[in-house]
C-alpha positions in Angstrom: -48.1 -52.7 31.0 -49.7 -50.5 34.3 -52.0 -48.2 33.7 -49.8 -45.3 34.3 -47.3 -46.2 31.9 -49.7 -46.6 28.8 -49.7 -44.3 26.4 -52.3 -42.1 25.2 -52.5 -40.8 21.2 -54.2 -37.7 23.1 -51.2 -36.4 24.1 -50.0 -35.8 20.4 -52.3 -33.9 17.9 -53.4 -35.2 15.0 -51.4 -32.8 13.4 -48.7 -34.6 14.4 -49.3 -37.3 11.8 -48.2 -38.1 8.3 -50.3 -40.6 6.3 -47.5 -43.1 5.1 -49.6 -46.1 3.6 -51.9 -48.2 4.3 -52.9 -52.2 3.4 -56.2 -54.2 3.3 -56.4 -53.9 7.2 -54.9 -51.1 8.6 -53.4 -47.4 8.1 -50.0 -46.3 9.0 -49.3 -42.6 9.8 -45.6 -41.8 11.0 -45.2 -39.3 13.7 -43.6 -35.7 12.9 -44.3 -34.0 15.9 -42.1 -32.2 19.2 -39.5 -34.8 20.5 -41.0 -37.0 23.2 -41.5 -40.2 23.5 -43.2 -40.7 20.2 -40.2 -40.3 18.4 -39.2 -42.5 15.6 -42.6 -44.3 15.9 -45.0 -44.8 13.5 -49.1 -45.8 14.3 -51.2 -48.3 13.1 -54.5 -48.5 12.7 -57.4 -50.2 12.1 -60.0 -49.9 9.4 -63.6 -50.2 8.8 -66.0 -50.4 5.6 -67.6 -47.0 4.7 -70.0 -45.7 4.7 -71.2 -48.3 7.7 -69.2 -49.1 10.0 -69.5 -52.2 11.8 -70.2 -52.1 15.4 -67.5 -54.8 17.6 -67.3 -55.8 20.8 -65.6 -52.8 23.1 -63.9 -56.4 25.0 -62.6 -57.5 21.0 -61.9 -54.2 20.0 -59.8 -53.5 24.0 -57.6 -56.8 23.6 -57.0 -57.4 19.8 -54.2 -54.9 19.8 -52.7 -56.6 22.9 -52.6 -59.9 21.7 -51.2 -59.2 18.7 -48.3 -57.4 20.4 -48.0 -60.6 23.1 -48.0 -62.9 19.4 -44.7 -61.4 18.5 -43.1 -61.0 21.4 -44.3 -65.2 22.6 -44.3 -66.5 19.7 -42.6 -65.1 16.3 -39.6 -64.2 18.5 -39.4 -67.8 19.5 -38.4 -68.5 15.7 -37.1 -65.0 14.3 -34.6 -63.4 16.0 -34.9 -60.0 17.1 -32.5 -58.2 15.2 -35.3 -58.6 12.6 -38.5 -57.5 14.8 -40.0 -53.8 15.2 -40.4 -52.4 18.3 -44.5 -52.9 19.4 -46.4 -50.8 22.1 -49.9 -50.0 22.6 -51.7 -46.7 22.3 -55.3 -45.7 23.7 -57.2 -43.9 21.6 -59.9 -41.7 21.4 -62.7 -41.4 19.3 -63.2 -37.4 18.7 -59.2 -37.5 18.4 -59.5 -40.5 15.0 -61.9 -38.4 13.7 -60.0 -35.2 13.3 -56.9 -37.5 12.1 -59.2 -39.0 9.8 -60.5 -35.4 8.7 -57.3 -34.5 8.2 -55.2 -37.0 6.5 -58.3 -38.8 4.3 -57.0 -36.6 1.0 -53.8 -38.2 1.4 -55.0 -41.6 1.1 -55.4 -42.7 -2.9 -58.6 -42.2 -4.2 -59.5 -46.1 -4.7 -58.7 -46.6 -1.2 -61.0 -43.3 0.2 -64.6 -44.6 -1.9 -63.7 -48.1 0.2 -62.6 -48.1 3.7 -61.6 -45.0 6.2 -60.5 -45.3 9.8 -62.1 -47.5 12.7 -63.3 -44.8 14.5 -65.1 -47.4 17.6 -61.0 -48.7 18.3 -59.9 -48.1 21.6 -56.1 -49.3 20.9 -53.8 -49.0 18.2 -50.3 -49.9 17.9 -47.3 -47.9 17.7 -44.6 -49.7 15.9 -40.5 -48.6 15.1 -40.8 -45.7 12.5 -38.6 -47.9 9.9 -39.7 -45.9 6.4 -38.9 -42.3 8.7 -35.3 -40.4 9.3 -34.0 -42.2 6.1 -33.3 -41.3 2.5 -34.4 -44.6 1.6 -36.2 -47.9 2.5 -37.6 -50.4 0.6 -40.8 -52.9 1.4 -40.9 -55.8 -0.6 -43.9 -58.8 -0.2 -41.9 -61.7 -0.8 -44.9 -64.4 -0.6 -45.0 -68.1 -0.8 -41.4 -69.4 -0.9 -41.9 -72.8 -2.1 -43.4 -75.4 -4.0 -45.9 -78.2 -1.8 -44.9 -81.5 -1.5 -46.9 -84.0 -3.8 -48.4 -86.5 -0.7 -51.5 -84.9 -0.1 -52.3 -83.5 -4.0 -55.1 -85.0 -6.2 -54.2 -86.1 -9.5 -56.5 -82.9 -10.8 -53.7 -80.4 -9.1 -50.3 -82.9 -8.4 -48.9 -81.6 -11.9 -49.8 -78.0 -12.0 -48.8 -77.2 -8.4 -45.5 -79.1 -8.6 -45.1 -76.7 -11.8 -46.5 -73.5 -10.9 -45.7 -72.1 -7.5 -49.3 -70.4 -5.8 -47.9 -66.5 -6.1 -47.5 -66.8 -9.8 -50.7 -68.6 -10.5 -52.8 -66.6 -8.0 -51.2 -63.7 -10.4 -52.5 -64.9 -13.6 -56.0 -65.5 -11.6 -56.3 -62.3 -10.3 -54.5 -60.3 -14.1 -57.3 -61.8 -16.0 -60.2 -61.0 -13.6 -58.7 -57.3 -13.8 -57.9 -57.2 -10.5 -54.3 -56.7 -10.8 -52.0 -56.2 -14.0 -49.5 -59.3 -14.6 -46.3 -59.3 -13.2 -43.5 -62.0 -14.1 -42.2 -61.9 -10.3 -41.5 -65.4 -8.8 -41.3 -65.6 -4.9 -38.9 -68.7 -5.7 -36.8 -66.4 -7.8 -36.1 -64.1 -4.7 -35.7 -67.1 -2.5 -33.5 -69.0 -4.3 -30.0 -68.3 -2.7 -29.1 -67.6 -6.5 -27.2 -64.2 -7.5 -28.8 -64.1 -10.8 -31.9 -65.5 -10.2 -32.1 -62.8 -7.1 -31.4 -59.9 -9.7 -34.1 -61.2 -11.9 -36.7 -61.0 -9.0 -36.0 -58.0 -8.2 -35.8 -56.8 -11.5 -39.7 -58.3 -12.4 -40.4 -56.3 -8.8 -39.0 -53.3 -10.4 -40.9 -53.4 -13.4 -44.0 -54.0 -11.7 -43.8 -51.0 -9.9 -43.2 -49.6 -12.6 -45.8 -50.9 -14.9 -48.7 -50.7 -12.1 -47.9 -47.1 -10.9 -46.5 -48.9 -7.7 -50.2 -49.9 -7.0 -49.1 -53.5 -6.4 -48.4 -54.2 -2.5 -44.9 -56.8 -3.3 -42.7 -53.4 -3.6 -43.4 -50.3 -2.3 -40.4 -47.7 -2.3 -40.4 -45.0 0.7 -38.5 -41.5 0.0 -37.3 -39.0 3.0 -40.5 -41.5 5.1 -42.9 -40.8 1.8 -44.1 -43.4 -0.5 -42.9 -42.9 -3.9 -44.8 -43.9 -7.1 -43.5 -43.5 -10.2 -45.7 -40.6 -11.5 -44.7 -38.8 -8.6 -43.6 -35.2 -9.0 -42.4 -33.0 -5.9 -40.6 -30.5 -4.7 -37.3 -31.0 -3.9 -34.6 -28.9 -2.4 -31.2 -28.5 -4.4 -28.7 -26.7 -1.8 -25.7 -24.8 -3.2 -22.4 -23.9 -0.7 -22.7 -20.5 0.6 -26.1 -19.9 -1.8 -29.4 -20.2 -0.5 -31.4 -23.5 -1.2 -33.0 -23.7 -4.7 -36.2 -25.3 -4.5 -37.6 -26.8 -7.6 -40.0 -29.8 -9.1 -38.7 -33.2 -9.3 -40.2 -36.5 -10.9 -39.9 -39.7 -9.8 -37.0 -40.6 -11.4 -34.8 -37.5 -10.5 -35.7 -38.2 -6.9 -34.7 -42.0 -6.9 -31.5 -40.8 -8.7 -31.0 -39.1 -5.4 -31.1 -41.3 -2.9 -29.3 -44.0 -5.2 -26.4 -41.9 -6.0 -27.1 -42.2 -9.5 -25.4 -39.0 -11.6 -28.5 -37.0 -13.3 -26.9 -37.9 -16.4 -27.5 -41.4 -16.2 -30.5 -41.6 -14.7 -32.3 -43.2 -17.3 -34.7 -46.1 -16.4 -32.4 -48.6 -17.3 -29.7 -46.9 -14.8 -32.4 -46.8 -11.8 -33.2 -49.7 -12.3 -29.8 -51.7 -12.0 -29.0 -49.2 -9.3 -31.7 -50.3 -7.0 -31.2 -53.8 -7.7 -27.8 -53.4 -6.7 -28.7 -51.6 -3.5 -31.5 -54.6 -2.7 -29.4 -57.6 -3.9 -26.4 -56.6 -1.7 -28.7 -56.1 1.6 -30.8 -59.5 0.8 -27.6 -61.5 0.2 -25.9 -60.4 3.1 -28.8 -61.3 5.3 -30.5 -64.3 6.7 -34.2 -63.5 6.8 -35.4 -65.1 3.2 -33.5 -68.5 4.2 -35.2 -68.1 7.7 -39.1 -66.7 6.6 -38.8 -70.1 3.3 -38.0 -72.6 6.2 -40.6 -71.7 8.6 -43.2 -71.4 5.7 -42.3 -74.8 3.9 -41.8 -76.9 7.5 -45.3 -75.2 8.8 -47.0 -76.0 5.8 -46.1 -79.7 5.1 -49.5 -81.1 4.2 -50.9 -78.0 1.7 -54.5 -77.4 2.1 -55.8 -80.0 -0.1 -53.8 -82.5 2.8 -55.0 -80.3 5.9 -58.8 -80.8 4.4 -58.1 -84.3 4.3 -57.3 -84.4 8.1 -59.6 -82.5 9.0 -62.8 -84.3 7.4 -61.3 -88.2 8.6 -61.6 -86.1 12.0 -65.0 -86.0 11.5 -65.4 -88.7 9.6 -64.0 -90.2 13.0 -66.9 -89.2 14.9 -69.7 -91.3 12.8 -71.8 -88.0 12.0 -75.5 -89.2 10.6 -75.6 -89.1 7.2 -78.1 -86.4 7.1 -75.4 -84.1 8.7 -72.6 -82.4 6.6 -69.0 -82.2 8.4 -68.1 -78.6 9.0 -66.4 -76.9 6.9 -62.4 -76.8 7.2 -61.7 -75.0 10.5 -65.3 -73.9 10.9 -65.7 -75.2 14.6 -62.7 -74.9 16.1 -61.8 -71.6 18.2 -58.8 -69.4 17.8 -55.7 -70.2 20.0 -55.2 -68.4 23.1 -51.3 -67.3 23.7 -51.1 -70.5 25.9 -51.7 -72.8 23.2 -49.8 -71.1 20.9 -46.7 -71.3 23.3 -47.6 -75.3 23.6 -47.5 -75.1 19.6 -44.1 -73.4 19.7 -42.7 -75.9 21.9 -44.3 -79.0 20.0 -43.0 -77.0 16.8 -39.5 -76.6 17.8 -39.1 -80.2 19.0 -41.1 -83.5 17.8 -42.6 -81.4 15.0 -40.0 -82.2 12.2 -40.5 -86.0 13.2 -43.4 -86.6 12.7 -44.6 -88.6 9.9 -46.1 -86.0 7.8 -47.1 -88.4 4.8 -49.3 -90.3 6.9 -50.5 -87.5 9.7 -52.0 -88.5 12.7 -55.8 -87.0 13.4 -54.6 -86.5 16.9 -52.5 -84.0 15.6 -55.2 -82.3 13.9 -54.9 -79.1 16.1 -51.7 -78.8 15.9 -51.8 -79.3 12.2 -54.4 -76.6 11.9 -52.1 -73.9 13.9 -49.1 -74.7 11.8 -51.0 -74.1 8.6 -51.9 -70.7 10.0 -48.5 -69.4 11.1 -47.1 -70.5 7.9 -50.0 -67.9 6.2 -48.5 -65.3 8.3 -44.8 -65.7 7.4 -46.0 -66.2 3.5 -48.1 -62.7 3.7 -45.6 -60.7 6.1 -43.3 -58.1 4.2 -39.5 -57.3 4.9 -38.4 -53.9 5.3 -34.9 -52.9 3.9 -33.0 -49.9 5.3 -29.9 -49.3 3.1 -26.9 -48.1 5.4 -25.8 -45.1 2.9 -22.7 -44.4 4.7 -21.6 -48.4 4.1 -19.6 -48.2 7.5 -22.9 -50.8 9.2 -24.7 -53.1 7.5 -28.2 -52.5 5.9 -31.3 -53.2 8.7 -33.7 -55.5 7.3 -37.1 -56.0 9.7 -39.7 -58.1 9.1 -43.3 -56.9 9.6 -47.0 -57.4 9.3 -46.9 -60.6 11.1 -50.4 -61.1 12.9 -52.1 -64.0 13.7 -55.1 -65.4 11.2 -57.5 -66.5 12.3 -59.6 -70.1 11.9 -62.3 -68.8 10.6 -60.6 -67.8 7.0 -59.2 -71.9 6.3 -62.5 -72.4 4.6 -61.9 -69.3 2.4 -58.1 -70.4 1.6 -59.2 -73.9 0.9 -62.0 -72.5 -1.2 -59.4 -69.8 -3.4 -56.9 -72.6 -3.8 -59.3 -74.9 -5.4 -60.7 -71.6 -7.6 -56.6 -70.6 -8.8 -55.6 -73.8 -9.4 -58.7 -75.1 -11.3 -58.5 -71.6 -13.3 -55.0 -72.2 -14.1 -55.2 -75.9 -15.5 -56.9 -73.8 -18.8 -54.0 -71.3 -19.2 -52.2 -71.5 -22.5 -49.0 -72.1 -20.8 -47.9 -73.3 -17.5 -45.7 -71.0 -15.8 -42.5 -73.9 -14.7 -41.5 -72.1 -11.4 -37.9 -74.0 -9.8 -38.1 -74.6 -6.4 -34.2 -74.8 -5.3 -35.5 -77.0 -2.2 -37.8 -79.4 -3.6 -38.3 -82.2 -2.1 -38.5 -85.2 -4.6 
């Protein structure tokens, strides 16, 4: 993009932005301001530890944005179509400008959130996205995670019966419930991407209860409202308009409000109502589109070794290169730099052609990079999120987008390999294995 056509935050106020939500990474404000061309847009931004904030490289900080932008628009539209994308654009920003949105909008954020992070006030970019929680009743996030269950080539004998039981998302849940990190949920990725009616309804009916159960604190469903997020304590005012009266303006809870935009009659808007209602509005959208089929085979086919099999590739690499004994190999990834645009475009084009034949059962080190990158892009199609947009007038269908999609980086394979080892070692002592069915299971 030119110079003169960038944009620049400074020609909105801060004013002009409503805190929507925010994630481990980054804060999402929707704009409310004049008509212009920041219409329908919402703006992401980056976050930093408080109360010290780490100092980055203005050359990082000037081209992250912009790469992550070029990722989608090189490489995740190379193998999800476009109907399913948001619209991405960069911003410029301005320091004294964050501050005052930050100044503004930090008593919106949850209180957990506030003690932990705030803005990234040394950012000179952010990015404005398609405003797809904005100028609807309705729309619905949900974080589908891992879609499937590894192939056993590469497991040890310690984890080759618990992970062909247990799918990851269900037993990183039971790791993280009784550390106190999160409360248990009965949610099942494999549930939602079965294909299955009923097993569908069930997913979304454990999502449902979550939300419920965890005051919609867990990030796999989060429920927007007129661009809000909704909880289920919420209570607002609402507007209750009369013909040829003036508007009545009263309190509403949660439940009144989701009766609303649901179409649910007050008289039934018990839980039990709400609850099948919603999972009637999300299992019609999710069955009439393609995306879960689309986001389980990219994840399954990028991730055919699991990372007990990518460690193994990775250490006969070294193992290759007759280290002295008194040296320790690197740790998975450790050594190896991030991949420019280029090479992910020759990763694409390896991906989408001689990929699928190669002998993954018996991988080839010379493939090792390529191995590596795969693994990574299958992390960020098992951590994106799919937003549904429910067509109210049923004349279209239902808009379902997939966001959240940025690149990982190299640097955090050590970490994965490090939590799968501590989830899967921590589940061989539950009480009960959890037998999750994966409907595409290779035998």
């Amino acid at each position: 993009m030119k110079e003169h056509q960038r944009l620049h935050i400074t020609d909105t106020r801060p004013g002009d932005w409503k805190y929507v939500a925010e994630g481990g990474a980054t804060m999402v404000f929707s704009y409310t301001g004049p008509p212009g061309i920041f219409n329908r847009m919402v703006l992401r931004l980056r976050k930093s530890t408080v109360p010290d904030l780490p100092q980055r490289s203005l050359d990082d900080v000037e081209e992250l944005d912009d790469f992550i932008i070029s990722f989608q628009e090189r490489i995740v539209a190379r193998v999800i179509s476009e109907e399913h994308l948001p619209r991405l654009k960069t911003v410029l920003l301005d320091t004294n400008w964050l501050q005052s949105l930050s100044n503004l909008r930090n008593m919106d954020r949850p209180p957990a959130r506030r003690h932990k992070d705030g803005l990234d006030l040394t950012k000179r970019k952010g990015i404005l996205a398609t405003d797809l929680v904005g100028n609807v009743d309705l729309a619905i996030e949900i974080k589908p995670k891992w879609a499937f269950l590894p192939c056993p080539a590469h497991l040890s004998s310690a984890t080759i019966t618990i992970k062909r039981t247990t799918c990851r998302f269900c037993m990183h849940n039971y790791f993280r419930s009784t550390k106190n990190v999160a409360p248990i949920s009965a949610y099942c990725p494999l549930d939602l991407y079965s294909g299955e009616e009923d097993r569908i309804t069930r997913a979304i009916h454990d999502l449902w209860d979550a939300w419920i159960k965890s005051d919609g604190s867990l990030n796999n469903l989060r429920i927007f409202v007129h661009g809000s997020l909704l909880k289920p304590s919420d209570v607002r005012l609402s507007v209750l308009s009369f013909y040829c009266t003036k508007d009545v303006i009263f309190q509403a809870d949660s439940s009144r409000i989701l009766a609303d935009v649901l179409h649910v009659s007050e008289s039934y808007a018990s839980s039990s109502h709400l609850r099948d209602a919603f999972t009637s509005t999300v299992l019609r959208i999710l069955l009439d589109s393609d995306i879960l089929r689309v986001l389980s085979r990219l994840q399954r086919t990028l991730d055919p070794l699991d990372i007990e099999g990518l460690s193994k590739l990775w250490f006969r690499s070294k193992a290759d290169l007759s280290l002295p004994s008194s040296v320790l190999a690197p740790a998975l990834g450790f050594d190896t730099d991030d991949p420019s645009l280029t090479e992910w475009e020759d990763f694409i084009d390896i991906y989408t052609s001689v990929f699928k034949t190669w002998n993954h059962s018996l991988p080839n080190v010379a493939n090792l990079k390529s191995y590596l990158m795969a693994y990574m892009l299958s992390a960020t199609f098992k951590d994106c999120s799919i937003v549904l947009r429910p067509d109210k007038s049923g004349t279209t269908s239902a808009s379902v987008t997939v966001i959240d999609m940025d690149p990982k980086s190299m640097i955090r394979l050590e970490k994965w390999e490090k939590l799968d080892k501590n989830i899967t070692d921590f589940y061989t002592h539950a009480a009960e294995a959890k037998v999750c069915h994966d409907r595409f299971l290779a035998s």
